[in-house]
N, C-alpha and C positions, 0 to 999 in steps of 0.2 A: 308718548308711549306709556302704559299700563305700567305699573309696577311688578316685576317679577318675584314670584315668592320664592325667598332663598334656608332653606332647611340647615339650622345649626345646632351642629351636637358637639358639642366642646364643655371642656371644664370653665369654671366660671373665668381663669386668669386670660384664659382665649377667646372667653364668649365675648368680654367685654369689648376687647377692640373689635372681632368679628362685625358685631351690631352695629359700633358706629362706623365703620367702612361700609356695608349693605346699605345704612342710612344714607351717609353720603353721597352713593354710587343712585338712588331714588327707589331704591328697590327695598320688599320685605323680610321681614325676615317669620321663617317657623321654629319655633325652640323647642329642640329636643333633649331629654334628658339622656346628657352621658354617661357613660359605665361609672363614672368617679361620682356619680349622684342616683345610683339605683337603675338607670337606664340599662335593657339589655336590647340584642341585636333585632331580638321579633318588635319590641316595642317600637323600636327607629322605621323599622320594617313596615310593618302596621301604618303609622303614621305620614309616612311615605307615601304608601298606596291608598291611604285614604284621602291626601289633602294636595298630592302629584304636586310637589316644589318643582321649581325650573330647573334648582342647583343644589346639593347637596355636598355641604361641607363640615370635615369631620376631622379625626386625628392626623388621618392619611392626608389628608390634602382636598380640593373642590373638583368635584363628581356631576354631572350631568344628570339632572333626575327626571323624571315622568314627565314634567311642563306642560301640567294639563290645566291647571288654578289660571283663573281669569280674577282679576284684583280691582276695585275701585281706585281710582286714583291714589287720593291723600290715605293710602294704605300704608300703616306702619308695622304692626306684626298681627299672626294670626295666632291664636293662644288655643290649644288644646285645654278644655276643659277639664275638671279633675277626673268625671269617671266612677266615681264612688260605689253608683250604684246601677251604671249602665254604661254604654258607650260614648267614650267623650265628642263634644261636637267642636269643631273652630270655630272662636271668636274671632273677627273680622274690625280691630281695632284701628283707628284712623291717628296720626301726627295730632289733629285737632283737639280728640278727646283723649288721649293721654296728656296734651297739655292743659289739658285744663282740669285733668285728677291732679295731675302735680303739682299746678301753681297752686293750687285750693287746700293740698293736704298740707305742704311746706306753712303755710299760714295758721294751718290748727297746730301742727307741732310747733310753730315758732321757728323754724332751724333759718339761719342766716348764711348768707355765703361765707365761704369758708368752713363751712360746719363740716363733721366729718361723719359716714354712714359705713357702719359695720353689716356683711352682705353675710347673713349666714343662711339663709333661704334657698332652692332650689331656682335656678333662671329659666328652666319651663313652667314656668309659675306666674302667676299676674305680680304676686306680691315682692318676689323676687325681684323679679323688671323692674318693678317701682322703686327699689331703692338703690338700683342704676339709674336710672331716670333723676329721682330727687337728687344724690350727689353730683348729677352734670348741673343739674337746674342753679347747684351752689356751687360750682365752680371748682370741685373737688371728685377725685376717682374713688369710687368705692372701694371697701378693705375690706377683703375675701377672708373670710377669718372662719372659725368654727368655737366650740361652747366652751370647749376646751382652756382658748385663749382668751377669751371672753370671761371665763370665771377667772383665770389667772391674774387678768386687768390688764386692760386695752394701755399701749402706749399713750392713745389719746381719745380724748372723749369722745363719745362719739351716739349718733341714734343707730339704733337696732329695731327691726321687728324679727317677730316672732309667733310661732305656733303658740297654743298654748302648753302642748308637751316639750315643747323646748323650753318656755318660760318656768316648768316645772322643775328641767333637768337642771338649767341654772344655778337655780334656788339650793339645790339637791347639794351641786358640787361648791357653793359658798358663791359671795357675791360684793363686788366693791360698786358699791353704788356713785359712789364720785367719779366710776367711771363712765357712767351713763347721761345723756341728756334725756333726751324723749325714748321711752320705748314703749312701739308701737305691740299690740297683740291681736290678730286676730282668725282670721281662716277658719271659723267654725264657735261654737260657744266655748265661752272663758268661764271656770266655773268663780263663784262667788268667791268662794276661801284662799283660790289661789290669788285672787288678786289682794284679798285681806294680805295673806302672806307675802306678795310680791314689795304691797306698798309699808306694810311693817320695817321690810328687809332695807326700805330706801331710796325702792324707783318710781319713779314719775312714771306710772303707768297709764295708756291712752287706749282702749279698747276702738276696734274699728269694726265695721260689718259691710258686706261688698261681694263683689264675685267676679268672674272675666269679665263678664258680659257691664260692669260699669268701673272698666280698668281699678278694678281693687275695692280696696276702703271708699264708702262716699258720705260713712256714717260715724262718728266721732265721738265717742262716750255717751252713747243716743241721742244724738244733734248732727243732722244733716249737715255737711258744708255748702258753705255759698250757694246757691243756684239753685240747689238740688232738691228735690219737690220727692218727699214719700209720705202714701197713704196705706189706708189696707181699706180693699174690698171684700167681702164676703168673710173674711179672715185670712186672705193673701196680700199680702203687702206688694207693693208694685212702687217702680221706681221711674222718675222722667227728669231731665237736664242734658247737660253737654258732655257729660262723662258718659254718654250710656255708646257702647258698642254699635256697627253699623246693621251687622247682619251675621249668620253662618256661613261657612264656606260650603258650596255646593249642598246648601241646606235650603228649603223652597221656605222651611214655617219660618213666618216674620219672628222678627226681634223684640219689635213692639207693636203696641194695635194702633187702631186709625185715629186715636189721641196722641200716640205718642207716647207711651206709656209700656214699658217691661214688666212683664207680671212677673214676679220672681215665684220662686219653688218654696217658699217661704211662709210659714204663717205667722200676723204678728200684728200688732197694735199702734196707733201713734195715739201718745194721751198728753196735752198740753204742748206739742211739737217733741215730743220723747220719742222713739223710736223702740217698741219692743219685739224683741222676736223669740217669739215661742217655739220653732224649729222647723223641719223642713215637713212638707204635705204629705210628702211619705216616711216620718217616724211615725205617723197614726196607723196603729196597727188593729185591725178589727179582727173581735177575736168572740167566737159566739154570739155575733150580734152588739158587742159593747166597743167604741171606740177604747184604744189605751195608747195612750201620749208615750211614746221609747223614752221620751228626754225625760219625761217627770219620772220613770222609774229608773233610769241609770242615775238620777241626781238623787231618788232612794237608794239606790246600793251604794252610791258613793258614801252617804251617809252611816254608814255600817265602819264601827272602825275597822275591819280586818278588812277592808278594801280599798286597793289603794285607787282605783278605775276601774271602769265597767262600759259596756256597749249590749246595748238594746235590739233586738232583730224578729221579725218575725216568722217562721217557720210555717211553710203550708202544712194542712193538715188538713185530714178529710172530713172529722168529727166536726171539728169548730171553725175552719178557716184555715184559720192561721193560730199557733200558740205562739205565748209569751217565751222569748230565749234570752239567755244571757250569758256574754261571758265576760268573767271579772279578773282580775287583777288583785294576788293579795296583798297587803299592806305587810314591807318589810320586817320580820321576826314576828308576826301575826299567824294565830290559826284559822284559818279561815273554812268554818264549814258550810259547805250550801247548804243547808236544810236552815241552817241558824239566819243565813241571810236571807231567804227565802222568806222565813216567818218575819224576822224583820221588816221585809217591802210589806208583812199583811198587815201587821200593827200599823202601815201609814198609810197605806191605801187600800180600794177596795180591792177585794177578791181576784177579781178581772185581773187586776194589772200586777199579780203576782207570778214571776217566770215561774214554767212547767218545765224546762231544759235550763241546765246551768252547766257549763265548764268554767274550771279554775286554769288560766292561763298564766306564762311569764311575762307578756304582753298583746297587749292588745297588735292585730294586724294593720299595719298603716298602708298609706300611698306614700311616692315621695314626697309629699309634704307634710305629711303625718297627721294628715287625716287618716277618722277609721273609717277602711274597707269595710263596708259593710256586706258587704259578695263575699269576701273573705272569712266575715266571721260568719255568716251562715253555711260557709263549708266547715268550719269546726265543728258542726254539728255533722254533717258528714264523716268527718273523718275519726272522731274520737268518740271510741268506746267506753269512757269514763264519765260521759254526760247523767247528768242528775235529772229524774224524770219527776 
């Protein structure tokens, strides 16, 4: 019999046995973020009536859902994708290939059984999962902890991943590095300084690169693990191995093509077996006829002392396309004026790729992983009448 997909929306202390009872029982499971992790009732909702679980279990108890998902066999969960800048699809993740992102990652961190793994990540998250996954894989329960108690010092050592605004917040609130073994960083670009700063501070820090679709990390300080085969064509880098994902859920467009092979959303370089990524196919924002790279001018505003972050977006417009937007982040006790950073991004780059809209935010808008929304921040331009033209 098919495996059932079973919809859990629980805090992580629930999630965890949830999972492995679902596993046990042959059945999937779909992770939904709880109200204790950002999760609201449309979102479950949503979610619900897009990917029809058989059973839906929550605070209240196990509920009866749509059971309309048809499952491949060796189906082990189906992972909503993040969504950032469009509607997320399910990953159709199999027993197989999360064992073999596990074994393969536990070998680049080194962790041994017995190791211990601090879970401060969201569990409708690839990355999350995984470091449930790695603490079973060592023979230990993961430690549901947050930044809080993680800057205060872990009772015991222990691996961690992390976003990279969590690796920020860390840092921010002080840091005992002896309580750390591997920590892992990834979910999006790591800026250069903060890792200067991370490894100043004392952590063994491991950059990873990955997405649902190849259960996580499969990229290790830009080094491939084991198996795992990345090129770039055209200037999109594309991924093939045993980690990689089976399909979408009630999604027709394949997963990979008739090699075998996942194009990722990515654009990027491999030079000597290095792995570079330059960022996703849509921060190129074209803007009167000129490509402009989002990431090379949010890694110029970062550059500006009086910012402490920035996101890059592009804005329809009728004149040119699209104009250059930005909203920054100021750097604590900093005055931060757009016109000055503005002229800033022009001293380093061309013309082109100087924002025309600017807001000064308290933060950038995330997801619950703390990626930025970038649907979000191009409503700030919407909605605030303080934007800088």
């Amino acid at each position: 019999m098919p495996p059932r997909l079973v919809a859990v929306r629980l805090a992580p202390d629930a999630f965890i046995p949830t999972l492995h009872a679902v596993w046990a029982a042959g059945d999937a499971v779909l992770p939904l973020p709880a109200p204790t992790q950002g999760g609201t009732d449309s979102m479950a909702a949503d979610a619900i009536a897009r990917w029809r679980p058989h059973v839906v279990v929550d605070a209240t108890g196990e509920h009866a859902g749509p059971a309309g998902a048809t499952l491949p066999d060796d189906t082990a969960l189906v992972v909503p994708t993040s969504g950032t800048t469009g509607a997320p699809r399910g990953v159709v993740l199999s027993h197989r290939a999360l064992t073999a992102s596990t074994t393969r990652s536990l070998v680049a961190l080194g962790a041994a059984t017995g190791e211990m793994f601090a879970l401060v990540l969201p569990l409708h998250h690839i990355a999350g999962l995984q470091v449930v996954l790695r603490a079973w894989s060592c023979d230990t329960t993961p430690v549901v902890t947050d930044l809080g108690e993680l800057a205060a010092g872990s009772a015991e050592r222990v691996h961690v991943s992390f976003v990279a605004a969590q690796l920020a917040e860390l840092l921010d609130r002080g840091v005992h590095p002896e309580r750390f073994a591997k920590v892992l960083v990834g979910g999006g670009p790591v800026p250069d300084r903060l890792l200067t700063r991370a490894r100043a501070a004392g952590l063994d820090v491991v950059t990873s690169y990955g997405m649902t679709e190849t259960c996580g990390g499969c990229v290790y300080d830009g080094r491939p693990l084991p198996d795992i085969a990345v090129d770039a064509r055209e200037g999109r880098l594309r991924i093939r191995g045993p980690v990689l994902a089976d399909s979408y859920l009630d999604d027709p467009t394949p997963l990979r093509d008739t090699d075998g092979w996942f194009v990722t959303p990515d654009r990027g370089a491999v030079v000597d077996g290095r792995v570079i990524v330059h960022g996703r196919t849509d921060d190129v924002i074209v803007t009167g006829g000129e490509n402009v790279d989002a990431i090379l001018v949010a890694d110029a505003l970062r550059a500006h002392h009086a910012v402490r972050d920035a996101a890059v977006v592009g804005i329809d417009d009728a004149r040119w396309g699209a104009i250059i937007a930005a909203a920054i982040v100021p750097t604590p006790g900093a005055h931060c004026d757009p016109e000055s950073v503005v002229a800033f991004v022009r001293r380093q780059l061309p013309a082109s790729h100087a924002p025309r809209r600017v807001v000064v935010v308290d933060a950038l808008p995330v997801t619950t992983l703390d990626k930025v929304d970038r649907n979000a921040v191009r409503r700030l331009f919407d909605d605030r009448s303080d934007a800088v033209t």
